[in-house]
C-alpha positions as a Markdown table, in Angstrom:
| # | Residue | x | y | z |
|---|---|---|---|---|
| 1 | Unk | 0.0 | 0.0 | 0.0 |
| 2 | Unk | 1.6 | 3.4 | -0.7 |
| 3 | Unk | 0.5 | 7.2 | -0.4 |
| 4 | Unk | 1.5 | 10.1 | -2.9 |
| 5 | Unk | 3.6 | 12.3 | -0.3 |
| 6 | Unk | 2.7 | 15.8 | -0.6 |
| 7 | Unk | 4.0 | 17.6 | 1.9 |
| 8 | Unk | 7.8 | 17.6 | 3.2 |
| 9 | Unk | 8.8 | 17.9 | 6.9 |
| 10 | Unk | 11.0 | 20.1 | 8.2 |
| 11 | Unk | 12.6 | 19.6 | 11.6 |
| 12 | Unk | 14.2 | 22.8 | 13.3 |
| 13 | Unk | 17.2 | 22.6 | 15.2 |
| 14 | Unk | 16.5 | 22.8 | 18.6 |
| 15 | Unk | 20.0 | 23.0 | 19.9 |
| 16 | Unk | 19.1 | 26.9 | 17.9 |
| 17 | Unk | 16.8 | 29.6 | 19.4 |
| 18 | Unk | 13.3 | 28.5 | 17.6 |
| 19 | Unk | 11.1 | 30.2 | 15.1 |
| 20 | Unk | 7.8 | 31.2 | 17.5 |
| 21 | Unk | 4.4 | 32.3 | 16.3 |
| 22 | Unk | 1.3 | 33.7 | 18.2 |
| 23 | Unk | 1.5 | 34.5 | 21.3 |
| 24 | Unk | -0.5 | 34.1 | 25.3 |
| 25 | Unk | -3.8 | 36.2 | 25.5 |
| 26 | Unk | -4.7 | 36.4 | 29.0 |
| 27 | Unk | -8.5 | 36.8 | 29.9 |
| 28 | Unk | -8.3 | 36.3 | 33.8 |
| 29 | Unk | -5.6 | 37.2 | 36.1 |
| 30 | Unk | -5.7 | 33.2 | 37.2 |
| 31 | Unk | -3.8 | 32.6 | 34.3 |
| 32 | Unk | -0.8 | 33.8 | 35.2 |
| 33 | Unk | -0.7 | 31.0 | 37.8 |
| 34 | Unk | -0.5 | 28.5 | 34.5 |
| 35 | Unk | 1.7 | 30.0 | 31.9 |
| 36 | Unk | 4.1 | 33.0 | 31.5 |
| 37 | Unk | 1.4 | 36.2 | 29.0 |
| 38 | Unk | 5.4 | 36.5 | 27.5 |
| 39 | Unk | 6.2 | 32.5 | 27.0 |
| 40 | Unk | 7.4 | 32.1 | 23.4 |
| 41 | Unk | 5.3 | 29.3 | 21.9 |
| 42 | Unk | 7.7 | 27.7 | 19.3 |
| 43 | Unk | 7.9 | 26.1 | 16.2 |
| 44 | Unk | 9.4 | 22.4 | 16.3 |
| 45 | Unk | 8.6 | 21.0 | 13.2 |
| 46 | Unk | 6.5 | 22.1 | 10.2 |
| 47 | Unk | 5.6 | 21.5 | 6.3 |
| 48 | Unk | 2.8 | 18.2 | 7.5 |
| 49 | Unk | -0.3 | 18.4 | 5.5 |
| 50 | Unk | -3.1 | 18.2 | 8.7 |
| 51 | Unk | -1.2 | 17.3 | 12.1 |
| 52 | Unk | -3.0 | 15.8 | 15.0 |
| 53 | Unk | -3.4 | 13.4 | 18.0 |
| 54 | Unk | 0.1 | 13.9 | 19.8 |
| 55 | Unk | 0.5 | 11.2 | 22.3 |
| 56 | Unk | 3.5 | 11.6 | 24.5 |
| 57 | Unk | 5.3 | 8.0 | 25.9 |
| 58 | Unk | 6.7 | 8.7 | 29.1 |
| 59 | Unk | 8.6 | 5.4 | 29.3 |
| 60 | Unk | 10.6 | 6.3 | 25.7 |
| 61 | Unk | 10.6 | 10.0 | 26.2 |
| 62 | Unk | 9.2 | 10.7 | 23.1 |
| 63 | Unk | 6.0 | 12.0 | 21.0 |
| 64 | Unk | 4.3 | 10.5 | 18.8 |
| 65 | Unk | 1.4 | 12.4 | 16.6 |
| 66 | Unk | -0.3 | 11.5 | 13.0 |
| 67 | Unk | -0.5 | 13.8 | 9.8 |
| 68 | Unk | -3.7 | 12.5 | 8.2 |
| 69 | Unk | -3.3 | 13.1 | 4.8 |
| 70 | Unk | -0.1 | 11.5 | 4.4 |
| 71 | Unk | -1.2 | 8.6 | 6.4 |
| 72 | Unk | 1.8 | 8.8 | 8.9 |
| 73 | Unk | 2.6 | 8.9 | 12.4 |
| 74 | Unk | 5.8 | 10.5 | 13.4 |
| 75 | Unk | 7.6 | 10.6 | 16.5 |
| 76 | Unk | 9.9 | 13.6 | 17.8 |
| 77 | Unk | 12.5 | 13.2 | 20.4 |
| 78 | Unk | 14.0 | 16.2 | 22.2 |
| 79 | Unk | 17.5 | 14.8 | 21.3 |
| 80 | Unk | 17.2 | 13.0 | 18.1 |
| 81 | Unk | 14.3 | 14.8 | 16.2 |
| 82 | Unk | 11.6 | 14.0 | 13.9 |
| 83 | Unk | 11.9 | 10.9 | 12.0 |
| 84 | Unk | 8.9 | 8.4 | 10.9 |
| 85 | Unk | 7.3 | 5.8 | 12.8 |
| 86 | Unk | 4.6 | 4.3 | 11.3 |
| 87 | Unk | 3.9 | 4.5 | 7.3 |
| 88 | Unk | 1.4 | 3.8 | 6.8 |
| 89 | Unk | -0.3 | 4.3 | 9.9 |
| 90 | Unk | -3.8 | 3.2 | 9.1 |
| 91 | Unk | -4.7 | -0.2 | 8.7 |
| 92 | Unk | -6.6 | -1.5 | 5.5 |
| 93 | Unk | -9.8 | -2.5 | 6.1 |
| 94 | Unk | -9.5 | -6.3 | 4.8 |
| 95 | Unk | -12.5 | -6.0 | 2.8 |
| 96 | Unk | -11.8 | -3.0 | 0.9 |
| 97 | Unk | -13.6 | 0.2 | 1.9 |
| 98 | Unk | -14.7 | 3.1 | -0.7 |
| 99 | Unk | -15.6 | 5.5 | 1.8 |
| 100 | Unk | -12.9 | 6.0 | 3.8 |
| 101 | Unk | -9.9 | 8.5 | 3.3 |
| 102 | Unk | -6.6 | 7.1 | 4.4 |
| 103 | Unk | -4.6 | 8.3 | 7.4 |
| 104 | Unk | -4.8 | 7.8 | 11.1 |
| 105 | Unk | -6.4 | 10.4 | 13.6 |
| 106 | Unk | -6.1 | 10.8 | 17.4 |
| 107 | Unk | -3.7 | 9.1 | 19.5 |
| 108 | Unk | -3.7 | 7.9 | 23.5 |
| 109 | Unk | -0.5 | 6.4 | 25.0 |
| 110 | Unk | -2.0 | 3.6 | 27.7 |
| 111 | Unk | -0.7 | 2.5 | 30.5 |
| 112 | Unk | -0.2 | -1.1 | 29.1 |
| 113 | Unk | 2.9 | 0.3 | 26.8 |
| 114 | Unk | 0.0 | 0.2 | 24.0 |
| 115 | Unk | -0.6 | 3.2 | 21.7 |
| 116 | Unk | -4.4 | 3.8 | 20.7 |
| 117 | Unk | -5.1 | 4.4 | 17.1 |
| 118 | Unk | -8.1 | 6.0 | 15.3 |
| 119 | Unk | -7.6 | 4.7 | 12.5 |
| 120 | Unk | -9.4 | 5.9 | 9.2 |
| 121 | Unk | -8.7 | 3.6 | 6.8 |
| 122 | Unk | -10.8 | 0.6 | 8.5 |
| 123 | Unk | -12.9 | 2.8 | 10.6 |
| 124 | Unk | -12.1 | 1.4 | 13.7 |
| 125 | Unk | -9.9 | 1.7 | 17.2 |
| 126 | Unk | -6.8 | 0.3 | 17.2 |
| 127 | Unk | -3.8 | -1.2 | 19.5 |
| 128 | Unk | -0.6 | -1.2 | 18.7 |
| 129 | Unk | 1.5 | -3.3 | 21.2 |
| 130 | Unk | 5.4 | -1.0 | 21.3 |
| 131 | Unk | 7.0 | -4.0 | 22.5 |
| 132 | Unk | 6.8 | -5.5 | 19.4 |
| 133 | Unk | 4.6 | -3.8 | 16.9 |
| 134 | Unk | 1.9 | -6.0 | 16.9 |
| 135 | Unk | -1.2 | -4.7 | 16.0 |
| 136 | Unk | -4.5 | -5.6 | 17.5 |
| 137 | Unk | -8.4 | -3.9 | 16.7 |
| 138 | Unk | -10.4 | -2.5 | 19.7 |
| 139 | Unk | -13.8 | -1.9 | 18.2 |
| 140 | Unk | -14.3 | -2.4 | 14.6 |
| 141 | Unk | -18.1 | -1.8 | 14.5 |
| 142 | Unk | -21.7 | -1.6 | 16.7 |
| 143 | Unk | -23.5 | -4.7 | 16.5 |
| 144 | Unk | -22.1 | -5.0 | 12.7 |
| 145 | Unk | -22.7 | -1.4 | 11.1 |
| 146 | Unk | -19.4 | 0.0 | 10.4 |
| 147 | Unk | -18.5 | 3.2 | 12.7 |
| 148 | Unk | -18.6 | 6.7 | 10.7 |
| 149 | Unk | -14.5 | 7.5 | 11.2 |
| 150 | Unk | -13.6 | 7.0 | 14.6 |
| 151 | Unk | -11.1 | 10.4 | 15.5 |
| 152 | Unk | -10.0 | 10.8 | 19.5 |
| 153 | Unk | -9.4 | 8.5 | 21.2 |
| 154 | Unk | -8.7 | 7.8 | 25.5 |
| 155 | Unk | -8.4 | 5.3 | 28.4 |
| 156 | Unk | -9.6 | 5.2 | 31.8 |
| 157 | Unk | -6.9 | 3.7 | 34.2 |
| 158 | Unk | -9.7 | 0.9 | 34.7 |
| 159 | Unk | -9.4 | 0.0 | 31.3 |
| 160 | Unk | -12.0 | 0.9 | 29.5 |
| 161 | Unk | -11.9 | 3.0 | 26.1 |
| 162 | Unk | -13.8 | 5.5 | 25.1 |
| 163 | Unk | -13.3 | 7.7 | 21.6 |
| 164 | Unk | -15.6 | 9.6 | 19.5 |
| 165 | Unk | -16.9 | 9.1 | 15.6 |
| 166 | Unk | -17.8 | 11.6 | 13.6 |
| 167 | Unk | -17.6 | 11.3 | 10.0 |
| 168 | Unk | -14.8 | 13.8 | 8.9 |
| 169 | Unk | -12.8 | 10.9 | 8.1 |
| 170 | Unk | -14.8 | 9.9 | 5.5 |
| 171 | Unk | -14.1 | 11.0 | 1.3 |
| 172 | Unk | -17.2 | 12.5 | 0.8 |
| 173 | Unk | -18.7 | 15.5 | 3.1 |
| 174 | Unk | -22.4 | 17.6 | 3.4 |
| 175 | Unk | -23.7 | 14.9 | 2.3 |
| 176 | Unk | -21.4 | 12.0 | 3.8 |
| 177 | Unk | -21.9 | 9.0 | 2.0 |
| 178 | Unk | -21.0 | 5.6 | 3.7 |
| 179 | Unk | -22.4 | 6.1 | 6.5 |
| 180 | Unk | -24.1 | 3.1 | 8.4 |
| 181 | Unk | -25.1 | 4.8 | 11.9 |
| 182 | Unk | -27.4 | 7.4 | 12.1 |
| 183 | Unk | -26.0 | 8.9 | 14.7 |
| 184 | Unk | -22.1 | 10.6 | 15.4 |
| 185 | Unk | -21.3 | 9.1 | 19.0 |
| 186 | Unk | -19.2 | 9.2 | 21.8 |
| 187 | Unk | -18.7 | 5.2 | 22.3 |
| 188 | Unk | -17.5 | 3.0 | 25.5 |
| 189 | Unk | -15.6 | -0.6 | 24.9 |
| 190 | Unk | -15.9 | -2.0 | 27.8 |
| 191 | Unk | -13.0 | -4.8 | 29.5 |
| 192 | Unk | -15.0 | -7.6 | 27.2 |
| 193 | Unk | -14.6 | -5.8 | 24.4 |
| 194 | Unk | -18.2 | -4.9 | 24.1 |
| 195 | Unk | -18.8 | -2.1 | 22.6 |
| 196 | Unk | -21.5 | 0.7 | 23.8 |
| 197 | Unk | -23.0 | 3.8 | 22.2 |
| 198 | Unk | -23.3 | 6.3 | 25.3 |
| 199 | Unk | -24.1 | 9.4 | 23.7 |
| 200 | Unk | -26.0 | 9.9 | 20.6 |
| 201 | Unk | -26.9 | 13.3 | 20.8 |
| 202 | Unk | -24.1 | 15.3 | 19.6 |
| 203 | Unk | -23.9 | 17.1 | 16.3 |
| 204 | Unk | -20.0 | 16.0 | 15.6 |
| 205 | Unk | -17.9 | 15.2 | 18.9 |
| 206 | Unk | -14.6 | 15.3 | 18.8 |
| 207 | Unk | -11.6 | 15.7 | 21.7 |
| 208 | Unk | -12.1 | 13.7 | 24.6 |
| 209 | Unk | -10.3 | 13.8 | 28.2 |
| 210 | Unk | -11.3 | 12.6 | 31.7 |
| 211 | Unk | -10.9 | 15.3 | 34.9 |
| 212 | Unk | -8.0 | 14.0 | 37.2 |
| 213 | Unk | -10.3 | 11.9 | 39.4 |
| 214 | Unk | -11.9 | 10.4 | 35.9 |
| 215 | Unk | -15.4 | 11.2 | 37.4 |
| 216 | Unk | -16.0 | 12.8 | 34.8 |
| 217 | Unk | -15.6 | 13.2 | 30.6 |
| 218 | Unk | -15.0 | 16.2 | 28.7 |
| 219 | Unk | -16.3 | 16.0 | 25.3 |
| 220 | Unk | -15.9 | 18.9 | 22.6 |
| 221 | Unk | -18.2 | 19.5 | 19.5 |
| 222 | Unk | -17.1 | 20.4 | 15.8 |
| 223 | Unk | -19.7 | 22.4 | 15.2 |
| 224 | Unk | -19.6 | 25.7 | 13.1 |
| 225 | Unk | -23.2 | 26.4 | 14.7 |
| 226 | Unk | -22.3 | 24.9 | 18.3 |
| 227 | Unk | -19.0 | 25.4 | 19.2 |
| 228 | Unk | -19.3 | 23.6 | 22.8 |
| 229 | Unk | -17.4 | 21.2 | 25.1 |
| 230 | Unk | -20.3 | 19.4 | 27.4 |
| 231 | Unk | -19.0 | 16.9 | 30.8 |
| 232 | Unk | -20.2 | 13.9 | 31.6 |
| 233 | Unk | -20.5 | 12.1 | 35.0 |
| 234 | Unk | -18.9 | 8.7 | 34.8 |
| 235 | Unk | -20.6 | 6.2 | 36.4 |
| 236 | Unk | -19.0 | 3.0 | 38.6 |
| 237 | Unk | -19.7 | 0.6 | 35.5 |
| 238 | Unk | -17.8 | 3.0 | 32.8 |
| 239 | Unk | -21.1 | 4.0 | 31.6 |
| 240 | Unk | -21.5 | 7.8 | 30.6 |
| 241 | Unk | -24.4 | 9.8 | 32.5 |
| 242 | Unk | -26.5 | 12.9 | 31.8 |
| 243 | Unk | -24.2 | 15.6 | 30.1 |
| 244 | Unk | -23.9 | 19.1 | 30.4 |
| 245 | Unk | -22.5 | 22.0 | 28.5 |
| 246 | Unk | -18.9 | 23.1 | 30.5 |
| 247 | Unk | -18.1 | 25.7 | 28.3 |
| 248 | Unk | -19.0 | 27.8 | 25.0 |
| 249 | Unk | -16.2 | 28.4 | 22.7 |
| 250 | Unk | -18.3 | 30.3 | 19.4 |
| 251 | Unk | -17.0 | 33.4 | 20.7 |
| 252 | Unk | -13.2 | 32.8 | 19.5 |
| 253 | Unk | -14.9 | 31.9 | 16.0 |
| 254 | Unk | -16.9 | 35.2 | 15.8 |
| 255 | Unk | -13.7 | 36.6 | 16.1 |
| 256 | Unk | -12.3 | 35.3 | 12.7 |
| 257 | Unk | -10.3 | 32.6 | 13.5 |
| 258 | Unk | -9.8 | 29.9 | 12.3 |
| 259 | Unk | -10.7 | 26.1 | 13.4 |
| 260 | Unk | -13.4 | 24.5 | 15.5 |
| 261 | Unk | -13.2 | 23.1 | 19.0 |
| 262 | Unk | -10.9 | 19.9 | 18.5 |
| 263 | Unk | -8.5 | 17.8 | 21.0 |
| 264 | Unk | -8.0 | 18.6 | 24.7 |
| 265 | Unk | -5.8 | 18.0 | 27.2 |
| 266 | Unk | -5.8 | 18.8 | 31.7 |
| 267 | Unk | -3.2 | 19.6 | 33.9 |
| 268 | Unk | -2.8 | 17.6 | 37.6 |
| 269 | Unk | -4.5 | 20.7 | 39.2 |
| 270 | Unk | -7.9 | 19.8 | 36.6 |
| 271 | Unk | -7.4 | 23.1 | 34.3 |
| 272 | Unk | -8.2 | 22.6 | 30.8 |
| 273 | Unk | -6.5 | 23.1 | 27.7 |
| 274 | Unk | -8.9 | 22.9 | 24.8 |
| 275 | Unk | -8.4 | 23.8 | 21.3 |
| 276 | Unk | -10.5 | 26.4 | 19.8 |
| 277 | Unk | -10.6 | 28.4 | 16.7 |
| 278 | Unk | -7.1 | 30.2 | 16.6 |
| 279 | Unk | -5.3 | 28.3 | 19.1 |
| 280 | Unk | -5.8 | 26.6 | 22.6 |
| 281 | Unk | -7.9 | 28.0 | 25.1 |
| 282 | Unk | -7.3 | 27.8 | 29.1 |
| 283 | Unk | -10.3 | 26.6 | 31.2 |
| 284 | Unk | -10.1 | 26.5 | 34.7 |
| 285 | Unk | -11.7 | 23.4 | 36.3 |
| 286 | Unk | -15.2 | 25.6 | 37.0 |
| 287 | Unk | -15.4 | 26.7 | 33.4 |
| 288 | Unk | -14.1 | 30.0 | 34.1 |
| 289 | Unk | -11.7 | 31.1 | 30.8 |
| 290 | Unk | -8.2 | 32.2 | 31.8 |
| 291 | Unk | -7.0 | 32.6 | 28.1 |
| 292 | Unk | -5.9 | 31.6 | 25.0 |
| 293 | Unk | -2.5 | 30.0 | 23.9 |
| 294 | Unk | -3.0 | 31.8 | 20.3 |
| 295 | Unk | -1.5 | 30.2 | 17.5 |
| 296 | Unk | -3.2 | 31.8 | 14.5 |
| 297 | Unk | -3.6 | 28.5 | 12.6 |
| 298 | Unk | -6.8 | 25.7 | 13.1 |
| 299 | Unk | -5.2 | 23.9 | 15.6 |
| 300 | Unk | -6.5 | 20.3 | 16.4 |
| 301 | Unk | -5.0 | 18.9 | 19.3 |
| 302 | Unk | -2.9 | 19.3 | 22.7 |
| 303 | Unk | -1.1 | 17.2 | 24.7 |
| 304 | Unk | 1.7 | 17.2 | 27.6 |
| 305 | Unk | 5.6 | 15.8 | 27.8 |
| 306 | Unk | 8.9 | 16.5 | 28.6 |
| 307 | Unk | 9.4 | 16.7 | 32.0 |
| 308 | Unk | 5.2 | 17.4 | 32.3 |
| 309 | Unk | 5.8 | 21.6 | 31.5 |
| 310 | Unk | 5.9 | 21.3 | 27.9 |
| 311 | Unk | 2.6 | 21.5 | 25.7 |
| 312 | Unk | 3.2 | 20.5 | 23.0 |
| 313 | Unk | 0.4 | 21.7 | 20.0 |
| 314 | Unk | -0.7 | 20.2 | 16.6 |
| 315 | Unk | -2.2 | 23.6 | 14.7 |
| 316 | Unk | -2.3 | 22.4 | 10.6 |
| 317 | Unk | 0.9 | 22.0 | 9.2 |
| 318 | Unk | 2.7 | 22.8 | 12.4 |
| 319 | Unk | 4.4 | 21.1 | 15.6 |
| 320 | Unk | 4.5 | 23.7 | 18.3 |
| 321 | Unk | 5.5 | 23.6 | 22.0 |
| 322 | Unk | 5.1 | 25.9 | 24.7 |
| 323 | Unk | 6.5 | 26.1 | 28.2 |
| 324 | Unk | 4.0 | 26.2 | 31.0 |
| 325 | Unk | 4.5 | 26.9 | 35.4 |
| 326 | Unk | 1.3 | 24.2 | 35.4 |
| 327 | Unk | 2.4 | 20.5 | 34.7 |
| 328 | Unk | 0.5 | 18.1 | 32.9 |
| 329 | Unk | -1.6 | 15.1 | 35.0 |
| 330 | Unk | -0.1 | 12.3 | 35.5 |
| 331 | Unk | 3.5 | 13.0 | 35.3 |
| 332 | Unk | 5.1 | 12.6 | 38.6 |
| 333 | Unk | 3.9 | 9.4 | 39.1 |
| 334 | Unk | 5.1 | 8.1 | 35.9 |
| 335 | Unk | 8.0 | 9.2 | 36.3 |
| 336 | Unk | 8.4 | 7.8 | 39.8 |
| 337 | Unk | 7.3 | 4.4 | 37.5 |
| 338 | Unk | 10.0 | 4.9 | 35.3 |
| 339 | Unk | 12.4 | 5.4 | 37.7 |
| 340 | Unk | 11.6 | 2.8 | 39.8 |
């Protein structure tokens, strides 16, 4: 199987002062607590056709994130670069789908040494075991329709999965053809690998991430009309409750930038970073907005690495990183792990 390449990436050197772009828009004083109004947000790699779902793997000290169209994953290492690590990163679906664009989508490192793949090309959830590369499927389909194009992706440290389907993955948009379900949901696979449908309600729902204490699910919306990010209550079975809207993020779009809410991302003290048109916006944990990282690009997606400071930013054809005073959940206890 091969893919036309279209795009060339380009590295910077990082042992060089970095290109930067944007720039820290503070709304609420309580931002200052989080990141520095001055802190340079830099440019680590660019020329990708569409990046997103950065996945940082504590254990290797490395990032791993897809460019869709090309249908790669790439990893980035603070002392080696960007190099490829998957091509292709989707898998074929074995009976030949029509419908489905190639590439691979969101990413979630797990805390089995698995990386979790939405994967386009077969329209399903993947595992891909770093030990040895083997590749196993997660959820392929609900009760035999075919999932629209599964695109984030996350675990709960119980184990069970949880990861969103709209149907941007699919060739054909407005209207999308291929579709089975008549419904874009936010679905649960459970330890049995049964899959369940918990929310059906949303227009497009995208970025997913659990508070700290996992009570509860964040889930953002791609919608031009409805720009939101609603949280759900988890229940003790896994099962999604009642959901709410947390936070209303049309106003960054009125503004004339560009993107939709996308992928998200929380510190260990439960703030959230969320993507938004024209960058990432900063959510404390009671919905109050602090700010916006502004990167002046549709940027998709947000995750934490390095030493747990770094936020590292997916925004179209870019790689960005930006230092923080917060510290992403999660990583003093892996490293204790790691250490160990």
């Amino acid at each position: 199987m091969s893919y036309k390449q279209h795009n060339e990436a380009k590295v910077q050197d990082c042992s060089k002062p970095l290109p930067t772009i944007g720039g820290v828009e503070p709304v609420d004083t309580g931002l200052a607590d989080i990141i520095d109004s001055d802190a340079p947000i830099e440019v680590i790699a660019t020329g990708f056709s569409w990046t997103e779902g950065p996945a940082w793997d504590v254990q290797r000290d490395q990032l791993y994130f897809s460019d869709i169209p090309e249908n790669r994953i790439y990893v980035w290492k603070s002392i080696s670069g960007l190099s490829i690590f998957l091509e292709p990163g989707g898998r074929e679906n074995p009976e030949g789908n029509e419908f489905a664009m190639p590439g691979t989508n969101g990413l979630f490192m797990s805390d089995d040494d698995t990386l979790l793949i939405c994967n386009q090309d077969a329209r399903s959830v993947d595992r891909l075991h770093l030990r040895n590369m083997s590749r196993t499927v997660v959820a392929a389909n609900l009760e035999g329709a075919a999932f629209n194009s599964p695109n984030d992706v996350i675990s709960s440290l119980s184990g069970y999965v949880y990861f969103t389907d709209p149907p941007f993955g699919l060739k054909q948009r407005e209207p999308y053809v291929g579709m089975e379900l008549d419904f874009h949901g936010v679905y649960r696979v459970n330890l049995d690998g049964r899959v369940y449908a918990d929310v059906q309600d949303m227009s497009f729902p995208n970025g997913l991430v659990f508070t700290p204490d996992e009570q509860y699910l964040y889930v953002s919306q791609s919608d031009k009309k409805s720009q939101i990010i609603k949280k759900f209550a988890v229940k003790s079975d896994g099962s999604l409750g009642a959901g709410r809207v947390f936070f209303d993020a049309i106003g960054f779009s009125v503004a004339g930038s560009p993107g939709l809410p996308d992928g998200m991302t929380v510190d260990a003290k439960g703030n959230l970073f969320a993507t938004v048109a024209g960058g990432v916006a900063v959510i404390s944990p009671v919905g109050t907005l602090l700010g916006r990282i502004a990167t002046g690009k549709a940027t998709a997606n947000c995750t934490f690495g390095e030493d747990g400071h770094s936020l590292f930013i997916t925004a179209h054809d870019t790689l960005l990183r930006v230092r923080t005073k917060t510290r992403g959940l999660g990583f003093e206890e892996c490293r204790a792990k790691k250490n160990s």
